[in-house]
N, C-alpha and C positions, 0 to 999 in steps of 0.2 A: 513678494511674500516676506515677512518678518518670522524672524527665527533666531532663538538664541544658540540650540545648540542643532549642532548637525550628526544624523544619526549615522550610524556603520551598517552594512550590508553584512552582519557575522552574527550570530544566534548560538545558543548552547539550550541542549536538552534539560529539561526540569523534573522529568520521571523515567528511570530506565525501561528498556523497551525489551521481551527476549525473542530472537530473528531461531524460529524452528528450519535447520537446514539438512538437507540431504546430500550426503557424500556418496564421491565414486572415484575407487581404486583405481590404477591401471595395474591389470594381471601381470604376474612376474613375466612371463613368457614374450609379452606385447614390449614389455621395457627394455627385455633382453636383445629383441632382436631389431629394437629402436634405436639402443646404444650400439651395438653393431656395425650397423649400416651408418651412422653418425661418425664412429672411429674409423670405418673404412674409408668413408670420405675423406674424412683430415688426415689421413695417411699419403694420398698421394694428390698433396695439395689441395685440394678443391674446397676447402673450408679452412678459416684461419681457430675452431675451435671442434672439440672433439665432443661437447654435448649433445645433446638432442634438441634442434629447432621448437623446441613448443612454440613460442613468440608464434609463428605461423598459425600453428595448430590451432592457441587458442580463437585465433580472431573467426577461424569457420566455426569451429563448435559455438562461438558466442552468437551467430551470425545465426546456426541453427538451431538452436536453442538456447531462446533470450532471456531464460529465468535462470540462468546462472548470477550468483551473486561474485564467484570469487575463485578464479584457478592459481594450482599454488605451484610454482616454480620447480619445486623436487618432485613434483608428481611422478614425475616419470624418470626420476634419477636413483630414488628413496624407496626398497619397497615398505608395503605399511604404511607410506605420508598419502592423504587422499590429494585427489586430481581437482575433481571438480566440487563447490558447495554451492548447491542450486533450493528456491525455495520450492521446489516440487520435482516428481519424478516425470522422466519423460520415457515413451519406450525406446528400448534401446536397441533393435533390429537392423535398421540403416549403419548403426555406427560403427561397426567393424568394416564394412563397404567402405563407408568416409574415412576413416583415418585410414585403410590401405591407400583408398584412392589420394591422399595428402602422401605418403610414405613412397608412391611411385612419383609424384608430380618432384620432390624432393630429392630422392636419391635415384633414379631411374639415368637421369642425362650422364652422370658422370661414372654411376658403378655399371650402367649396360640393365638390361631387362631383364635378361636370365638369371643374373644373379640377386636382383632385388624380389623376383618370384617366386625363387627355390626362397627365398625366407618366408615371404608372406604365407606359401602354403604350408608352413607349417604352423600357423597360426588359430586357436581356437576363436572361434566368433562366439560360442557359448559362455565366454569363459568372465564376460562383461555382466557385473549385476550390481544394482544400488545396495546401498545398507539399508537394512532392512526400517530400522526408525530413526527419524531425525534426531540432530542432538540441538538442545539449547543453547543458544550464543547471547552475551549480551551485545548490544551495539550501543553499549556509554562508555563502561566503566573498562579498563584496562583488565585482561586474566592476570588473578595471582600469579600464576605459573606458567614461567616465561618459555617454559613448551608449547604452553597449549596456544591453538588460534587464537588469532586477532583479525578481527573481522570486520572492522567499525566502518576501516576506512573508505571501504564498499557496501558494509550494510546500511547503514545509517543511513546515506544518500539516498539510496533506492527504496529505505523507509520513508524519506521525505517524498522521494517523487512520486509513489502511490498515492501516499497521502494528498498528494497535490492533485494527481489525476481523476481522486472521487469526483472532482468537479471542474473539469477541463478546462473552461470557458474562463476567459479575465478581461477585463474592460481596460483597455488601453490606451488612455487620454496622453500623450507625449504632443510629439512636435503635430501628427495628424492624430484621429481621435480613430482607433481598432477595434475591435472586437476579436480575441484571437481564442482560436482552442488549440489545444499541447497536446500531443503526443509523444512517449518515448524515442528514447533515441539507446538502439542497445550501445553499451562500451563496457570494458573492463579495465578496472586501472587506471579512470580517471574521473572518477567518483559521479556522479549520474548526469544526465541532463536529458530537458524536455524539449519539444519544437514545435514552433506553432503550421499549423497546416491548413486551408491551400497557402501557397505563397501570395504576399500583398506584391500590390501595382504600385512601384516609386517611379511617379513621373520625373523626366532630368528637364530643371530649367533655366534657363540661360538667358538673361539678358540684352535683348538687342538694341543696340547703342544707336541704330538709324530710327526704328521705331519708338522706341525710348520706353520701351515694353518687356516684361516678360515674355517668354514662349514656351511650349514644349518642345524639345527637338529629340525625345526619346522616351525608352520606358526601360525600368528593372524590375524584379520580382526579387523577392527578400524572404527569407523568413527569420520571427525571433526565436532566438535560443537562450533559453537561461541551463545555469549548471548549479549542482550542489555539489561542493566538494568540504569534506574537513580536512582542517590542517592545525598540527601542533604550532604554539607558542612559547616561546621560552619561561614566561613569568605565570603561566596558568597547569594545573595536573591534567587538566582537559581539554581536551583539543577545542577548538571553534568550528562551528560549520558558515562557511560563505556560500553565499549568493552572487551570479555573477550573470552578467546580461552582455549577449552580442549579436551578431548575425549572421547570418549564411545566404550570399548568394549565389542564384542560380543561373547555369546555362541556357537560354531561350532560342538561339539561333542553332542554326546546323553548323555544325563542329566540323570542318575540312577533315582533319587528322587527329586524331588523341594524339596528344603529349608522347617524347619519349619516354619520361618517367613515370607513365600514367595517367591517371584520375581517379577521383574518388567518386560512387554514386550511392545514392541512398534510395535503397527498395523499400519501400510500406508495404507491408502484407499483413493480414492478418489469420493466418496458416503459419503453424508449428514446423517448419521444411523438416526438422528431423523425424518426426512422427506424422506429420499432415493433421493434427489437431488444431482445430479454431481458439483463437488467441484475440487478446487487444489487438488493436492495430498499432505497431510500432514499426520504427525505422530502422533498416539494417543497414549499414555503412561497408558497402564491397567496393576492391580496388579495382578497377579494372588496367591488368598489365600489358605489355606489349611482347606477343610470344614469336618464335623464330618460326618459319612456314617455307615449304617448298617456292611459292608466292611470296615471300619475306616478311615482314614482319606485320603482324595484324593481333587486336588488341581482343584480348578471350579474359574470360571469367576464371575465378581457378576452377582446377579439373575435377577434385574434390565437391567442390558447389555443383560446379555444371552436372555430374554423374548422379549427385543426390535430388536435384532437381528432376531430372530425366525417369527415377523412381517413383518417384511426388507428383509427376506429372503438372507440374507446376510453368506456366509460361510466363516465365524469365526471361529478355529483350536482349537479341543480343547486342553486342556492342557498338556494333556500327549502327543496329538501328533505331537506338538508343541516340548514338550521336545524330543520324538523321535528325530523329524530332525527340529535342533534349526535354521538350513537356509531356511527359510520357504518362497521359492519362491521369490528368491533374484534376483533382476535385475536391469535392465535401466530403468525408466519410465518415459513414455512420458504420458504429462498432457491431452494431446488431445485424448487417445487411450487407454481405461481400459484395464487392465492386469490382477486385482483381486486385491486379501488382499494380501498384502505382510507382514511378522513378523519376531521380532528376540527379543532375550531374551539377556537383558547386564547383565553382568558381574558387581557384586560385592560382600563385603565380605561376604555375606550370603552363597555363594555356596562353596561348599568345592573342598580342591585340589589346587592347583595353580592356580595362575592367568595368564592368556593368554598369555601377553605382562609386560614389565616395566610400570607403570603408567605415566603419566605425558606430559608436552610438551619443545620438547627442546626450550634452546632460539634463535636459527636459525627457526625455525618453528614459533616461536612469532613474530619475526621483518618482516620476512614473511610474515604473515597475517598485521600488522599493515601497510605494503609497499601496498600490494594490496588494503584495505580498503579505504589508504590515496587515492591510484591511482581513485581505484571507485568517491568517494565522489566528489574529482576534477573532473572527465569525464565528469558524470552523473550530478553534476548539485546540489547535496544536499544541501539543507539550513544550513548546518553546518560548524562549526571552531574548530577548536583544542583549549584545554586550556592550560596552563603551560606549561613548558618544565624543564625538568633539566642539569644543565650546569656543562661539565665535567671538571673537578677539574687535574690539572698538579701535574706531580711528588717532586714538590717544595709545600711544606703549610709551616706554621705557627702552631704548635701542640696550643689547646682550653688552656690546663693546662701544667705549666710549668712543666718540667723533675726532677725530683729528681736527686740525686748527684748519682750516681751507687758507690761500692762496688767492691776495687779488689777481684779477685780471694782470695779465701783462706783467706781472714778476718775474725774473727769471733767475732770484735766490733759490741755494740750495734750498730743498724742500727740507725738512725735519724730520729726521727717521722712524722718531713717534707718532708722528701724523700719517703715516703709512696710510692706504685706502685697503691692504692685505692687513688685520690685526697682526696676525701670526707673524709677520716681519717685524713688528715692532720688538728694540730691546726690551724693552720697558715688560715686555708679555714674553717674549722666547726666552730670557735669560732665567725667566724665576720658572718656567713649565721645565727647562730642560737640565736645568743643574737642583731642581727639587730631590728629596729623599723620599723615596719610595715611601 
């Protein structure tokens, strides 16, 4: 293919957009006895910091409800700062359950039961309600006033990946020719991404040197992941949004032992677990850890999930049997038509053994996606422009630093200082860079 210039995978907004969101406080009371149990902890050792774990916190609320666009770190240090900015409400019944049930998984081991109980029961469960109307955000243009939210960094994205989802399906001509549809993928805090779903068949081939032949000698399943993320520039007032393409593979076989650190799996449901309302189908990203047991150590869901499940009625696999059969009701899903939980456990260096597939994406697979994207965004109509481009350079240049004199064969005179193959060693260049006047 001919081409003069080579385009960038980065885009900026061309009309501001405004993201209507809904805030939720956490009640004085709930912070109060959050911070508490947080400082009793780091009191006698058991925490090297005396805040409040949100970091845990947030990844179950995002986990149950995935239209959160944005939790803010002082939620629950601040009263007044909001917790959560989600684009719609959800009910909020289960959520005093949930976050006790996080508040015991969390402080229970080291401050005892009794004492983390005698707090929760003095706890209002009434005491949780949304603001009553959204407030306006933009998701271009910077707040004048460096109080108020900033919201971009998460809304923007998750403006694009709707946008993207009105029409899921993209044609896929890379290294093998796809047909993929994308689904969400929830996360907070690292700007959005979509995944395509069922996973494809990468056959592994191998060469055999007596047949003088290809062969299959195996299979992986894969799936593609693109992400939107923005990110500042130094030399622009507006951030850039990128586009970035990779993959996830998955676990196929029966898994001996989870990892001691873990693993990660990803549930599709299309069920709100916080409220049990019907939702897109997207993917929830849960760790599954290794808990201590009379029987020793065995790999559980947090307690938090597991309890809120148990209300929802929701059948969640558990983790062994999950790792028996890591293809945990894999198929085509239509949004219109429940099929259940569908899961599958990725692959990474935590699991032992081989890994599946080669890593990575080739660059026929890259130009690939950036061709369809570009094709989407023209069709469909998106508010976006590409930024930069890079322009390919001819076989004729002009080398930065001049050539040193080379050396026949079989000389073994001193070389000339000038002639250096490091410029920077040369007098001739270090003397005038480093005794110059500022």
């Amino acid at each position: 293919m001919e081409f003069k210039n080579i385009l960038l995978g980065s885009w900026e907004l061309i009309q501001d957009v405004e993201y209507k969101l809904f805030q939720l406080q956490v009640p004085k009371d709930w912070q109060q006895v959050a911070q508490f149990l947080a400082n009793a902890r780091f009191k006698i050792g058991r925490s090297k910091y005396p805040s409040v774990p949100v970091r845990s916190l947030d990844s179950i609320i995002a986990a149950s409800f995935p239209n959160i666009i944005q939790t803010m770190r002082y939620g629950w240090q601040r009263p007044g700062q909001p917790w959560i900015l989600a684009t719609e409400k959800a009910a909020l019944s289960y959520l005093p359950d949930l976050i006790k049930d996080w508040l015991r998984e969390e402080f229970s081991e080291y401050l005892g039961d009794d004492e983390v109980e005698t707090k929760l029961n003095t706890l209002d469960n009434e005491a949780w309600q949304w603001e009553e109307e959204p407030t306006n955000y933009s998701i271009w243009h910077q707040p004048e006033n460096r109080n108020a939210l900033d919201v971009r960094f998460q809304a923007l994205p998750d403006y694009l990946t709707k946008e993207f989802l009105k029409n899921p399906t993209l044609l896929f001509d890379g290294d093998i020719p796809y047909e993929l549809t994308f689904y969400p993928v929830v996360r907070l805090g690292k700007g959005s991404e979509i995944m395509s779903w069922p996973p494809q068949r990468v056959p592994m081939i191998e060469f055999n040197t007596k047949e003088k032949r290809q062969e299959e000698v195996g299979e992986a399943y894969i799936s593609f992941v693109i992400s939107f993320k923005l990110q500042t520039v130094p030399w622009r007032n507006q951030p850039i949004i990128y586009h970035q393409l990779s993959t996830r593979q998955w676990m196929t076989k029966f898994i001996d032992k989870i990892p001691y650190r873990g693993a990660t799996a990803f549930i599709g449901d299309n069920h709100r677990w916080l409220d049990g309302v019907d939702q897109p189908f997207c993917f929830i990203p849960l760790s599954i850890k290794q808990k201590i047991t009379p029987e020793g150590r065995e790999p559980k869901w947090s307690k938090a999930i597991s309890e809120l499940l148990l209300l929802n009625d929701s059948p969640l696999p558990e983790p062994n049997t999950l790792a028996a059969n890591p293809m945990y009701q894999w198929s085509t899903f239509n949004n219109e038509v429940s099929k259940g939980i569908q899961a599958a456990i990725a692959y990474d260096t935590r699991h032992p053994g081989d890994r599946p597939c080669l890593p990575g994406v080739s660059p026929r697979d890259l130009a690939s996606l950036d061709r369809a994207i570009q094709n989407k965004i023209e069709q469909e109509g998106f508010p976006l422009r590409r930024v930069g481009h890079a322009v390919k350079i001819s076989a004729n240049y002009k080398p930065f630093w001049e050539k040193g004199e080379p050396k026949k064969k079989g000389d073994r005179s001193p070389k000339k200082r000038d002639n250096l193959s490091t410029p920077m060693l040369r007098p001739s260049l270090a003397a005038s860079s480093v005794f110059r006047t500022p």
